[in-house]
C-alpha positions as CSV (number, residue, x, y, z in Angstrom):
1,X,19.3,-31.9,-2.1
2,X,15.9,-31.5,-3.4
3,X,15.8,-29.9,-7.3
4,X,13.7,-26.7,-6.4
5,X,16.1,-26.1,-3.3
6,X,18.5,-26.3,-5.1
7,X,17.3,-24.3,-8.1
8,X,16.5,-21.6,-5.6
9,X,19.8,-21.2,-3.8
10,X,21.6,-21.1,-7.2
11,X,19.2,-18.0,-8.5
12,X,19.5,-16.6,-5.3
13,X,23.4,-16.8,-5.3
14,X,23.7,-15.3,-8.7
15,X,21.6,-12.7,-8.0
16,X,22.9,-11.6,-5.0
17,X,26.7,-11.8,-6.3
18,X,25.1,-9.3,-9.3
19,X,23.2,-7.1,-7.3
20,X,23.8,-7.5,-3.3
21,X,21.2,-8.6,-1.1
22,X,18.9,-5.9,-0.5
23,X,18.4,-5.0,-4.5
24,X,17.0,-8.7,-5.1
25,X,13.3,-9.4,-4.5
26,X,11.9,-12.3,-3.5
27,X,9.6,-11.8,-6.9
28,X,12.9,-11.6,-8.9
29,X,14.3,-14.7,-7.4
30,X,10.9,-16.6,-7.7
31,X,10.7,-16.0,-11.7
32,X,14.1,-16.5,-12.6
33,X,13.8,-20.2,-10.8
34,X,10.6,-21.0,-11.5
35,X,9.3,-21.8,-8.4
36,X,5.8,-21.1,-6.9
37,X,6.1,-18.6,-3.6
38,X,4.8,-21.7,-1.6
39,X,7.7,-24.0,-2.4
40,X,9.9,-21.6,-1.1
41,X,8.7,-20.9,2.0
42,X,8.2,-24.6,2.1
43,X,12.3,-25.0,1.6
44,X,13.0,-21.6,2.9
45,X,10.5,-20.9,5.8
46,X,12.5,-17.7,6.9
47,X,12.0,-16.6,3.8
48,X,14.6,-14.2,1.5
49,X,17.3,-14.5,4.8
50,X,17.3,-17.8,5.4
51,X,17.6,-18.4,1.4
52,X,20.5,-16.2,1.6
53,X,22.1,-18.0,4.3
54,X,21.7,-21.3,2.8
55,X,23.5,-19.4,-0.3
56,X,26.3,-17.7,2.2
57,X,26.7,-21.5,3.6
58,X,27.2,-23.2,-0.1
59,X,29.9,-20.8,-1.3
60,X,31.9,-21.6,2.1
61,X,31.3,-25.0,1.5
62,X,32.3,-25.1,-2.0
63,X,35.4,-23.0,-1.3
64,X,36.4,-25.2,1.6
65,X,35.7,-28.1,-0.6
66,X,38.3,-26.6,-3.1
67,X,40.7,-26.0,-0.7
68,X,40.8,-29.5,0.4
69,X,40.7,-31.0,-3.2
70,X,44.2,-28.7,-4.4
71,X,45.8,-29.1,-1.1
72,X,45.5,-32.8,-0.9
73,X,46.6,-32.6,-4.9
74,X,50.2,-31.9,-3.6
75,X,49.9,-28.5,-4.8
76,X,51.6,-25.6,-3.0
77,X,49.9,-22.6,-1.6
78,X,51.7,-21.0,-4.2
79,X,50.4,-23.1,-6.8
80,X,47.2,-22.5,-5.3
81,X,47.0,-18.6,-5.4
82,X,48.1,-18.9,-9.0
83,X,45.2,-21.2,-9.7
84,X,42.7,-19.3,-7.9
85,X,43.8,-16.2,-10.2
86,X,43.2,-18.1,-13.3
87,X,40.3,-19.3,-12.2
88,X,38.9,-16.1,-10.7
89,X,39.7,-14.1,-13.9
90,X,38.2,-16.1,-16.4
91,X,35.1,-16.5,-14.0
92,X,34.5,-12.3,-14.1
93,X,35.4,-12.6,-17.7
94,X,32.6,-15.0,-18.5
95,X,30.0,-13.8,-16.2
96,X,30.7,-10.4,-18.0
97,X,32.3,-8.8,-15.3
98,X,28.2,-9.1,-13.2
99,X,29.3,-11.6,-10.9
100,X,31.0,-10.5,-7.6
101,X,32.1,-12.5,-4.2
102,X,28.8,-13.6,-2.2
103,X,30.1,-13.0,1.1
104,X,31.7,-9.4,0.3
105,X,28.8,-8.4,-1.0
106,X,26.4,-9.2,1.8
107,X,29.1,-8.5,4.2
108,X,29.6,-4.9,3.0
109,X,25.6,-4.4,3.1
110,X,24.9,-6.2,6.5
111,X,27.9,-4.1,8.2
112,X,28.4,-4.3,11.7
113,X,24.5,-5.4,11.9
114,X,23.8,-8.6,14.5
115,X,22.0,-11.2,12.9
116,X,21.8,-14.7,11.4
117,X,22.8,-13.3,8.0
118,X,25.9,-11.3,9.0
119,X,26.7,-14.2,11.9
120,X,26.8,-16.9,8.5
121,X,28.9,-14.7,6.9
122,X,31.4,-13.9,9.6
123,X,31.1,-18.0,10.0
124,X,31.8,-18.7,6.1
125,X,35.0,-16.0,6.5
126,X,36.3,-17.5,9.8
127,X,36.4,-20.9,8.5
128,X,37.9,-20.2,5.2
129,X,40.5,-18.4,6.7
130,X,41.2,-21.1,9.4
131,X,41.4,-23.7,6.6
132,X,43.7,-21.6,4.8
133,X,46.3,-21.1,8.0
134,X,45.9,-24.6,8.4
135,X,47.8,-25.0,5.0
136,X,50.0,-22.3,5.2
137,X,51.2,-24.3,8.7
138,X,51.3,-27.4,6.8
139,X,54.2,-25.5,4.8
140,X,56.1,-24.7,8.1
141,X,54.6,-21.3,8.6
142,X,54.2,-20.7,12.2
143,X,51.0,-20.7,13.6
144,X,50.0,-16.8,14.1
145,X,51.8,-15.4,10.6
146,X,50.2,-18.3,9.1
147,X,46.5,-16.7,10.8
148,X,48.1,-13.3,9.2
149,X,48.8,-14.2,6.2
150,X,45.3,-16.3,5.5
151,X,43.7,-13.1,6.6
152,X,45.8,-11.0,4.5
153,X,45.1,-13.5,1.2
154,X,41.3,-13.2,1.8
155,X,41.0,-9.4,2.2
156,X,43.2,-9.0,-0.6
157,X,41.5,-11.6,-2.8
158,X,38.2,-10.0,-2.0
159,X,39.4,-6.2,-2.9
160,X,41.3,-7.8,-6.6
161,X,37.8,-8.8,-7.2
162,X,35.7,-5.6,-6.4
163,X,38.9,-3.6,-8.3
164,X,38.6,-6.0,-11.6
165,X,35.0,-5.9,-11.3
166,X,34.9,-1.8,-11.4
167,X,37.6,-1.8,-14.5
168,X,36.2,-5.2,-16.4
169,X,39.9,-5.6,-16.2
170,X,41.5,-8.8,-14.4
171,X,44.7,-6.8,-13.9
172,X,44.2,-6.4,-10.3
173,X,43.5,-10.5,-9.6
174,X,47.1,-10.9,-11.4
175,X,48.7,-7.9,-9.3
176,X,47.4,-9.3,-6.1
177,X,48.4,-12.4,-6.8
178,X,51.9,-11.5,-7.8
179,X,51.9,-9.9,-4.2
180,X,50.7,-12.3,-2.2
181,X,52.8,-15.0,-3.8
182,X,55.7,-13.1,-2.7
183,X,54.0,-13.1,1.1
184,X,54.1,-16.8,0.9
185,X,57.5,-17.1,-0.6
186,X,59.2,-15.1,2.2
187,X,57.1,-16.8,4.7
């Protein structure tokens, strides 16, 4: 991927996981990365939605990415919501509790809207969960709890976030945890 691309998506995601989508100017996101308004559109010819797609489509990717790497580590999906907890709570501890989930926040501000944005997002969601049910099958869970409970790990995930966000408290990553561990124990 070309440097200023990249540079761009990586502003762009960290501003928008701070502030949401519509509270982030194009201004902002060219001074923070350095990059001349013409290099962007050049990259990003759409402009701040496309940039923000490109952004909605890197955290998918990343997060299918991990999936794949822990479940083809042997670990359980058990192991795996423990990790993710660890890994999710020191995040918001470093980041100083600024940093929120990308695709809640631009899926809470695009709402039921119709358009590329909220489309990538529903996309990013759809195939995190599938990849998810996919493991949860892989442990013998049938095929429609295992849709249930990827669903259910997601939206809880996604609410232990905003929650420990609002209190600068990772209580609520641990609690959900906890609870969804116990999902996936009684299958």
């Amino acid at each position: 991927m070309h440097p200023t691309r990249n540079r761009l998506i990586s502003v762009a995601t960290r501003l928008f996981q701070q502030r949401g989508y519509h509270a982030i100017g194009l201004a902002e996101i060219l001074a923070l990365s350095e990059t001349p308004k013409g290099s962007l559109y050049h990259h990003f010819p759409g402009g701040k939605p496309e940039l923000a797609e490109a952004c909605v489509a890197r955290i998918a990717e990343s997060s299918l990415a991990a999936i794949d790497r822990l479940s083809g580590s042997g670990l359980d999906m058990i192991g795996f919501l423990r990790r993710l907890s660890e890994v999710t709570a020191a995040w918001l501890q470093r980041t100083d509790w600024l940093d929120g989930s990308l695709l809640a926040v631009i899926g809470q501000e695009q709402g039921g809207a119709n358009g590329p944005l909220s489309e990538a997002v529903r996309i990013a969601y759809q195939r995190i969960e599938m990849r998810l049910a996919r493991w949860l099958m892989a442990e013998g869970i049938a095929v429609a709890r295992a849709r249930d409970m990827a669903a259910t790990i997601i939206a809880a995930q996604e609410g232990a976030l905003v929650l420990a966000r609002s209190r600068h408290d990772a209580a609520p990553v641990t609690l959900v945890t906890d609870m969804l561990c116990s999902m996936v124990e009684r299958g």
